[in-house]
C-alpha positions in Angstrom: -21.5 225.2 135.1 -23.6 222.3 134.2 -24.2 220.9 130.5 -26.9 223.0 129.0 -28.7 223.2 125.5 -26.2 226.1 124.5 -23.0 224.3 125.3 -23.9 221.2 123.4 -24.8 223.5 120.8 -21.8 225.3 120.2 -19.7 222.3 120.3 -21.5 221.1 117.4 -19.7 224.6 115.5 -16.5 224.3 113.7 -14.3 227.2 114.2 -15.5 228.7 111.0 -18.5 228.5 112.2 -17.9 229.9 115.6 -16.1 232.8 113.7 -18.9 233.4 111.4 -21.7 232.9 114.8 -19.4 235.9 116.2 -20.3 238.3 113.4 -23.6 237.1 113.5 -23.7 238.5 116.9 -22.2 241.4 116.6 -24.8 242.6 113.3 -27.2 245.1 115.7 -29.7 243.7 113.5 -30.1 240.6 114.7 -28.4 241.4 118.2 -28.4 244.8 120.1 -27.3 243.0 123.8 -23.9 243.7 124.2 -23.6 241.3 127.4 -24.7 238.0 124.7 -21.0 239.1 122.6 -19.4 238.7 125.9 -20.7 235.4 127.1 -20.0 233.9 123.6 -16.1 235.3 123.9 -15.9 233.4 127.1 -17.5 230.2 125.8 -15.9 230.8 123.1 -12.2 231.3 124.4 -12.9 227.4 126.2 -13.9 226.0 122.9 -11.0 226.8 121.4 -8.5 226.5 124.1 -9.8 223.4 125.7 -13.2 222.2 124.6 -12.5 219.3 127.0 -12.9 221.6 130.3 -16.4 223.5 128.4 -18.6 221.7 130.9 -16.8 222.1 133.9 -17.3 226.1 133.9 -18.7 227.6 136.8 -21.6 229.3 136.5 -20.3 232.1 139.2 -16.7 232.3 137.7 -18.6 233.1 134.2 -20.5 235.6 135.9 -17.1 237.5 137.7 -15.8 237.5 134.1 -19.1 239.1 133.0 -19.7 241.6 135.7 -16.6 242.1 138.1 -18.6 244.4 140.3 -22.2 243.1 140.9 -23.4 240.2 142.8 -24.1 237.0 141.2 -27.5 236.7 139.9 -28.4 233.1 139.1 -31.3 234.1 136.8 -30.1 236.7 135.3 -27.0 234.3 133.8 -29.4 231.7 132.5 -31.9 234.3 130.9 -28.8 235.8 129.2 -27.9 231.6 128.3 -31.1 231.4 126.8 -31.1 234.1 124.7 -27.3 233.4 123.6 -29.0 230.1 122.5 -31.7 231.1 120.9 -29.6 233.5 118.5 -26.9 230.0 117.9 -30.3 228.5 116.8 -31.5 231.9 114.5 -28.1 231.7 113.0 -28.0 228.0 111.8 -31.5 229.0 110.0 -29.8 231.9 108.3 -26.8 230.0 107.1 -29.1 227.0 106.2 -30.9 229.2 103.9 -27.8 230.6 101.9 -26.9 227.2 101.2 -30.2 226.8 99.7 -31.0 229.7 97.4 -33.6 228.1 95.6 -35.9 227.9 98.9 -34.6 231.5 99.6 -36.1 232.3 95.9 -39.0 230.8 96.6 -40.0 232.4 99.5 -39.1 235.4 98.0 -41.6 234.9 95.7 -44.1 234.9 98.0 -43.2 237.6 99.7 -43.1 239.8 96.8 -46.9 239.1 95.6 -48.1 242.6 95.3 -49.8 244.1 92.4 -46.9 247.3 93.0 -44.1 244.6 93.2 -44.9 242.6 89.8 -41.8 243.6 88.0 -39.7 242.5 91.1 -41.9 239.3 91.1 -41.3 238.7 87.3 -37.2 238.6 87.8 -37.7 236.1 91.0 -39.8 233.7 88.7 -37.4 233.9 86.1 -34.6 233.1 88.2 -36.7 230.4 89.8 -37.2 228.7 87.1 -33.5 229.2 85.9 -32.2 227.6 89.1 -34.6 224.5 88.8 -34.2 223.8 84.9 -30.2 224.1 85.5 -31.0 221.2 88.5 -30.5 218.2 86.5 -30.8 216.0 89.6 -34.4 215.4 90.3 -34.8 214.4 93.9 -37.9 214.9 95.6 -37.1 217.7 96.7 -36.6 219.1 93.0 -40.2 218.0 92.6 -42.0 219.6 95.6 -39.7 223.1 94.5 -41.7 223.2 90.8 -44.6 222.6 93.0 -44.0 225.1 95.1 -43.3 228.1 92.6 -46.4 226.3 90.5 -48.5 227.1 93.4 -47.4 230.7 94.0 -48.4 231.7 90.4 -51.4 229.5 90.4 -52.9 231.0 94.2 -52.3 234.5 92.7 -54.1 233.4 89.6 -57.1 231.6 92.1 -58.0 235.2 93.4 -59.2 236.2 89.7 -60.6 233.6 88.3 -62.2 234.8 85.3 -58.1 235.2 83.9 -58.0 234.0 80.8 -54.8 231.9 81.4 -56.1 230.3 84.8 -55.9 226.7 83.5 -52.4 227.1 82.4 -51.8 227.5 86.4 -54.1 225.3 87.9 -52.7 222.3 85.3 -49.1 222.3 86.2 -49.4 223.0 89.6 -51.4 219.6 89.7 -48.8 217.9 88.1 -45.9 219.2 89.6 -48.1 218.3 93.2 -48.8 214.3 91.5 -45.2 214.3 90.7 -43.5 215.5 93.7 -46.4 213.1 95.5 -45.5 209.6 93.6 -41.5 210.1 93.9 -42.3 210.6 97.9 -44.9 208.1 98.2 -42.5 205.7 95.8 -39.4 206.4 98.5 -41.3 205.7 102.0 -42.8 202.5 100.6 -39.2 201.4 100.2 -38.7 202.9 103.5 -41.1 200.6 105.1 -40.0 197.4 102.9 -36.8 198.0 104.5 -38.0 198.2 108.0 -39.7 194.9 107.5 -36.3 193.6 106.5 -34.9 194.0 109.7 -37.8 194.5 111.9 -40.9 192.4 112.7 -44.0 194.4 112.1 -48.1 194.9 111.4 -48.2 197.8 110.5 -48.4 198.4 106.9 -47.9 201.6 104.3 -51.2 201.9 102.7 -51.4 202.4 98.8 -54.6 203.6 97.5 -56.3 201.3 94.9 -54.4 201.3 91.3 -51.6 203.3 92.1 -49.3 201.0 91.0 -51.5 200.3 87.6 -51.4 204.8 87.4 -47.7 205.2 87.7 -47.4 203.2 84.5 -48.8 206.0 82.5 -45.8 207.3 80.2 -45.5 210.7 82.1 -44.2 209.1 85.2 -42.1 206.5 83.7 -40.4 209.4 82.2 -39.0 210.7 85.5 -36.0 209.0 86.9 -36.8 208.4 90.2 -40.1 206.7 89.6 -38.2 203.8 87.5 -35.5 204.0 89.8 -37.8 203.0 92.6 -39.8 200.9 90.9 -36.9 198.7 90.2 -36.3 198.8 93.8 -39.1 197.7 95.1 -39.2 195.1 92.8 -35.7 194.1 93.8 -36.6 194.2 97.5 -40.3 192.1 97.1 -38.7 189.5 94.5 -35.4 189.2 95.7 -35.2 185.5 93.9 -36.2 187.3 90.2 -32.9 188.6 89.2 -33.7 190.4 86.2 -35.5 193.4 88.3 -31.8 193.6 89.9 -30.3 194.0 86.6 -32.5 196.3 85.4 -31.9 198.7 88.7 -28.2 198.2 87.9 -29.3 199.3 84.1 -31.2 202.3 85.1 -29.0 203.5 87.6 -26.2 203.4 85.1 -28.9 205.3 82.9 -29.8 208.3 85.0 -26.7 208.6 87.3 -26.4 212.2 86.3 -30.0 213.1 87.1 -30.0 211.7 90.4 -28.8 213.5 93.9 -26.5 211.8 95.4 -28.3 211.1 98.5 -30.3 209.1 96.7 -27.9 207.7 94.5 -26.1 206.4 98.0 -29.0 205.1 99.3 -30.0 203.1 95.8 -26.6 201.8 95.7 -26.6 200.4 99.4 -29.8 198.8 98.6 -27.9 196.9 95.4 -25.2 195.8 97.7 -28.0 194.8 100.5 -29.1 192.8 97.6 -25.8 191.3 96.9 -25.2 189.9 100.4 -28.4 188.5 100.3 -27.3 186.5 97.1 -24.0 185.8 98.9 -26.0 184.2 101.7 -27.6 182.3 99.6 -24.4 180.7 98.2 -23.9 182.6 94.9 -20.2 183.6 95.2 -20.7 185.1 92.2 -22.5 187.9 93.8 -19.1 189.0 95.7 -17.6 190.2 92.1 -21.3 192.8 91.6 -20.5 193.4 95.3 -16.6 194.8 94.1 -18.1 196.3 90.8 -20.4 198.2 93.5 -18.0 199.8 95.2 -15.8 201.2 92.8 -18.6 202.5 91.0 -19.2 204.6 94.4 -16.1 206.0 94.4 -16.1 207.0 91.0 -19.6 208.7 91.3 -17.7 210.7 94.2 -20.8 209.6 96.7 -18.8 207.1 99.2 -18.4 209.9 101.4 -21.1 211.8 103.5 -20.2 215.1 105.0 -17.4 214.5 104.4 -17.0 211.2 106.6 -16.7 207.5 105.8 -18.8 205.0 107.3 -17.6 202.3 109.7 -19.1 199.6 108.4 -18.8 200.6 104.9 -14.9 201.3 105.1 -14.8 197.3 106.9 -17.2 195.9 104.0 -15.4 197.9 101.0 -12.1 196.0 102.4 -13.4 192.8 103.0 -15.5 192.4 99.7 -12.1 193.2 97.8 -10.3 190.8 100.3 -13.2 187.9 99.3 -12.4 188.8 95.4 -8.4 188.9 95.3 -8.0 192.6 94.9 -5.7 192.9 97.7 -2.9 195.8 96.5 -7.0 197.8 95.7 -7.7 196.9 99.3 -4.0 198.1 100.6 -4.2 201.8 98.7 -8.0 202.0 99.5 -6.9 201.5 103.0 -4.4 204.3 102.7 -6.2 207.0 100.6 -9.8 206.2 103.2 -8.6 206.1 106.9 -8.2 209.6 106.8 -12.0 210.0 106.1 -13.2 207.5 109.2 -14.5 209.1 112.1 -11.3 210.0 114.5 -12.1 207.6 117.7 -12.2 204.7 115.9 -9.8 205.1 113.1 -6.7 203.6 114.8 -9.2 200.5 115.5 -10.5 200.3 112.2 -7.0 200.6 110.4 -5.3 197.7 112.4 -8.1 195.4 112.2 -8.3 195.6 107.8 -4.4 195.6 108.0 -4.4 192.5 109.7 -7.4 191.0 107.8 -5.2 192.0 104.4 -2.2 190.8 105.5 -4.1 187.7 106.8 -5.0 187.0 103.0 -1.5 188.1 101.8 -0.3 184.8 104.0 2.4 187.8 105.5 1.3 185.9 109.3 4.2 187.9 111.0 2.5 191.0 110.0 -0.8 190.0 111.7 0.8 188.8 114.7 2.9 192.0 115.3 -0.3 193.9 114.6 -2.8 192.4 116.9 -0.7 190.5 119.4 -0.9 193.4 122.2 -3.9 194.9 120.5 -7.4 194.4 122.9 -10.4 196.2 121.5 -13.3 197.6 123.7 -15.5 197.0 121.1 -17.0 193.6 120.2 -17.0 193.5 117.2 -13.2 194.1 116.4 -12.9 191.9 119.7 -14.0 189.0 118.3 -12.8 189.7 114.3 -9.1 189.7 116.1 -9.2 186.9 117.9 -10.5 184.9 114.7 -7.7 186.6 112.5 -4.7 185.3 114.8 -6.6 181.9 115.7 -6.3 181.7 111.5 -2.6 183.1 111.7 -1.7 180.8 114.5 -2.5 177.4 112.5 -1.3 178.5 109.5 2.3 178.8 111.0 1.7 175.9 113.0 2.2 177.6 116.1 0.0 175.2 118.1 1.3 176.3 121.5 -0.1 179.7 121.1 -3.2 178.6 119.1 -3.9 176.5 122.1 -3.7 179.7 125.1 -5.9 181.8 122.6 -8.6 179.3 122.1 -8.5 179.2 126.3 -8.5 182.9 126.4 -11.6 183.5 123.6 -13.5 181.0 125.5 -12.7 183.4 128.7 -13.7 185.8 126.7 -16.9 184.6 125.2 -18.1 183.6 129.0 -17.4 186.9 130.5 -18.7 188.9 127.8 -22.5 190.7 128.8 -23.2 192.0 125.2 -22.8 188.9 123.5 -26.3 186.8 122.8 -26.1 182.8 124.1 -26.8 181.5 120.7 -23.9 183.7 119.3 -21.7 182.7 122.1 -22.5 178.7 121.1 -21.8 179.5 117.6 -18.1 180.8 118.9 -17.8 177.8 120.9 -18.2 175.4 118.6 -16.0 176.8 116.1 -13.3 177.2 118.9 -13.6 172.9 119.0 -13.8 172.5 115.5 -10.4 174.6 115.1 -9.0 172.7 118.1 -9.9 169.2 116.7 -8.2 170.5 113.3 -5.1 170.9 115.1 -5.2 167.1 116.1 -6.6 165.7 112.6 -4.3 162.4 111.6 -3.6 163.6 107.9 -2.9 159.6 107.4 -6.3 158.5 108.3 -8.9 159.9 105.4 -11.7 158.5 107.3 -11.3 160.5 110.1 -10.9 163.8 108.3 -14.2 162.7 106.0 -15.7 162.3 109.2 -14.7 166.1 110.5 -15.7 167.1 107.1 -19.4 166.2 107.5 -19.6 167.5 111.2 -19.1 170.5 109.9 -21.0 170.5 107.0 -24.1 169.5 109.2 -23.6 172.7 110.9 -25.9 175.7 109.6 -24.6 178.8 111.9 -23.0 182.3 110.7 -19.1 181.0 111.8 -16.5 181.2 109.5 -17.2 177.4 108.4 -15.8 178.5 105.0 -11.8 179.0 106.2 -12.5 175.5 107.9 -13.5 173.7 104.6 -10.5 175.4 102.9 -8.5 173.5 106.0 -10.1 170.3 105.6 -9.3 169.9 101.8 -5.6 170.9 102.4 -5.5 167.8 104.7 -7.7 165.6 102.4 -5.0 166.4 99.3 -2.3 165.6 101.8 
């Protein structure tokens, strides 16, 4: 049975959720079709027995298993797939909305406006307003929900205008809409500043004429997010002014508490965006804020999302600790996170920070034994590797070795189809510089000024700082 929509569906489900789906199905309300119950159990039964083998069902083996005695009826099994499908899809909604009762309430609330339904409608509101006010974290989202419930009452109160409280609708329906409006207009503005980071563009996010004059009007700068975003922006447009940086720093220390953590995360990878930019600009200083970062992400409890660690942020988190001298933090944050990284790449990712720690701890044996035999598909690790043991190799003078794994990188770099021709250059040259290290006379100081300068006069991304490092050990000599 070929991959369909419902497969790939269902092995999305966790078996809670396949368990919960199965009840789902078998609630005549939503499903009277006996037949659906029985092509889940088979679908089912593979999931959980082998997931592996879930596309390899054929279609007229399911159907002998569904009806022993009649001929196979290709239609008839995909109409029955379909509607199987479309039920998976109906019960995602409904489990989506209990882990949202506000929007439940507030639909309620809609639902309910009936002059013979007011006292019901009067104990929705209340709870309404109960579940926003005991919301401390404003997201947008927060926003657009006191908008929403403003708007109920205020559309009820539309239909009789001559009420004698219709202002007291209209006005905070308005200002719930501006504020709910600003905070999302304030977020995709940042949104597009960060595209234009990474990504050449002409397009451009409008902003009508004095909005950025309006938003300084006190009841604005009273709502977290606005000042959050502001500082933002500010940090992202005049990245050389470091006091708007401080003052995100200030402001997020400041309203922690009333912020989601969505959008906690996402200010605090813009700080350390900001960070490496400061790094790259050669203020080393920059790699202690970096550190301070990411413990303060841990403590707010928001390193992790769904439940998974990032990649690249479990890599950076080790590295920036690496850069500062907090090795035994990098070694138990190495041991307490692996767990958390995705599970194809976590043996990877855990050898390669080993080896980069151990690299710093100067324990060389323990880099060798860990990458000697180790080859990564990926590039990335690929190439960190290689530069790790090319670092191991001189420091222990084992020149022999250091010379075969310079000849098989360079192997490496020209075979390679990913890799860019300017990046391979860059890898190249380093490969010489480290091999014209090896053969440095540490009596002669000209020559090693000389080497000093030719790599000083070279501007790529290469790890020119471990060769510097190298360079004054010889000139001290």
């Amino acid at each position: 049975m070929s991959r369909n929509k419902l497969f790939s569906l269902l092995q999305t489900f966790s078996k809670y959720d396949l368990n919960r789906f199965r009840k789902f199905l078998l609630s005549p309300y939503f499903n009277d079709h006996e037949d659906l119950v029985h092509l889940f159990e088979i679908i089912n039964h593979t999931l959980r027995i082998d997931p592996e083998t879930i596309d390899s069902l054929e279609k007229e083996d399911v159907w002998k298993r569904l009806y022993p005695k009649r001929k196979f009826d290709d239609a008839h099994l995909r109409r029955l797939s379909s509607e199987l499908h479309h039920l998976a899809l109906r019960f995602l909604v409904e489990e989506a909305r209990k882990q949202d009762p506000l929007s439940e309430s507030l639909e309620l609330q809609r639902i309910l406006e009936k002059p013979e339904l007011q006292k019901h409608l009067t104990g929705v509101e209340r709870q309404i307003r109960k579940q926003i006010q005991s919301s401390p974290r404003q997201s947008t989202w927060y926003y657009l929900a006191q908008f929403q419930m403003n708007w109920n009452i205020y559309n009820r109160a539309s239909k009789v205008v001559s009420t004698s409280d219709f202002m007291n609708k209209l006005i905070p329906a308005d200002q719930s809409l501006e504020h709910f409006y600003i905070v999302q207009k304030l977020k995709f503005y940042v949104a597009w500043l960060i595209y234009r980071g990474f990504r050449s563009t002409k397009q451009e996010l409008e902003v009508i004429q004095g909005f950025w004059e309006y938003i300084q009007l006190p009841q604005f700068q009273s709502l977290p997010l606005v000042r959050i975003y502001q500082n933002v922006i500010q940090c992202l447009t005049k990245p050389d002014e470091e006091y708007y940086f401080n003052e995100l720093l200030k402001n997020l220390g400041k309203f922690e508490s009333n912020l989601t953590k969505e959008d906690l995360r996402e200010c605090y990878y813009i700080a350390q965006n900001y960070c490496a930019f400061k790094v790259n600009q050669g203020k080393t200083e920059y790699y202690q804020v970096f550190f301070g970062l990411f413990k303060s992400i841990i403590k707010l409890g928001i390193l992790l999302e769904n439940g998974q660690l990032s990649e690249g942020v479990f890599k950076n988190m080790v590295t920036i600790s690496l850069r500062v001298g907090e090795f035994d933090w990098a070694e138990e944050f190495i041991s307490e996170y692996v767990v958390y990284l995705p599970t194809g790449i976590r043996d990877n990712a855990r050898t390669f920070v080993l080896a980069n720690l151990y690299s710093h701890q100067k324990r060389h044996e323990k880099v060798i034994e860990l990458l000697r035999n180790v080859e990564y598909s990926d590039v990335v690790y690929s190439l960190g590797s290689k530069l790790i043991l090319l670092r191991t190799y001189y420091e222990l003078g084992e020149y022999l070795a250091l010379d075969s794994l310079i000849d098989s990188f360079r192997i490496f770099l020209r075979r390679n189809k990913v890799m860019s021709k300017s990046l391979k250059r860059e890898y190249n040259s380093f490969l010489n510089f480290v091999k014209k290290l090896t053969t440095l006379d540490v009596a002669n100081p000209t020559a090693i000024d000389a080497f000093h300068r030719q790599v000083m006069a070279v501007s790529s991304s290469m790890p020119k700082k471990w060769l510097l490092d190298k360079i004054e050990e010889l000139q001290k000599k």
